[in-house]
N, C-alpha and C positions, 0 to 999 in steps of 0.2 A: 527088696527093702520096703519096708512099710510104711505108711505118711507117719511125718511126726507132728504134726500140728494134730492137738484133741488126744496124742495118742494116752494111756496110761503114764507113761515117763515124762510127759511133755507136761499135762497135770501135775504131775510128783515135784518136778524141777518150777514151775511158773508157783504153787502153794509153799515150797521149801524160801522162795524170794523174797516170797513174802513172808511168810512166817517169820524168818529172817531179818529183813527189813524192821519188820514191828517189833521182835524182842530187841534190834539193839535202839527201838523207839527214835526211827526215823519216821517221817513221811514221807509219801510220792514226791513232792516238790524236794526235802531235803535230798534223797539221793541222788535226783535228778540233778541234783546242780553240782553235789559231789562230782558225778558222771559227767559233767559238762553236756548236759541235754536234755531237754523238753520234761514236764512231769507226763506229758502224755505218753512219751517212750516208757516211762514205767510202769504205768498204766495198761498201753500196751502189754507189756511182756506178762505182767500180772493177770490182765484178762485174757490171756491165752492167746490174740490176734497178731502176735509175733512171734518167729523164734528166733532163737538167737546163739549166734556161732561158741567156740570155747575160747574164744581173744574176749568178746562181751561177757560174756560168765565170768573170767577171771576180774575184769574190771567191776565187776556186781561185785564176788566176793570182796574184793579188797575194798571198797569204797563203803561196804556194810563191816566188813572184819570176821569175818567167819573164813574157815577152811574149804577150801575148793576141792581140794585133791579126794575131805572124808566126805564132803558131800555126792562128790563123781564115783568114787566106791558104792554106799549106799542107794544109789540110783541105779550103777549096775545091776544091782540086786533084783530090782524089781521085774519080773514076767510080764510079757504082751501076753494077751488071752490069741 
């Protein structure tokens, strides 16, 4: 198994958070608080210095409103080199 921290998917998922986050015109602070936790935790996850398990993803999506399940699809997708 191969590190997921830095990997290509780990990139794709921490830029989809955000991307995310920012179209449904959140902040770090506001989903932070939605999430009941620090803006630095999403910060974290955004700058790549976390990961994070599929209980925290879910709560990311619902607290932003986006689909988990077609973003976990689409990530499948993607090739490690």
């Amino acid at each position: 198994m191969s590190k997921t921290i830095r990997s290509v998917r780990h990139e794709a998922l921490r830029m989809l958070i955000r991307d995310r986050r920012k179209a449904a015109g959140l902040t770090q602070a506001q989903l932070a608080k939605r999430l009941g936790r620090y803006q630095s935790y999403v910060a974290m996850i955004e700058g790549g210095e976390l990961r994070i398990g599929v209980l925290e993803f879910l709560d990311i999506a619902k607290a932003i409103g986006f689909d988990p399940g077609l973003a976990i699809r689409n990530l499948g997708k993607i090739e490690e080199p």
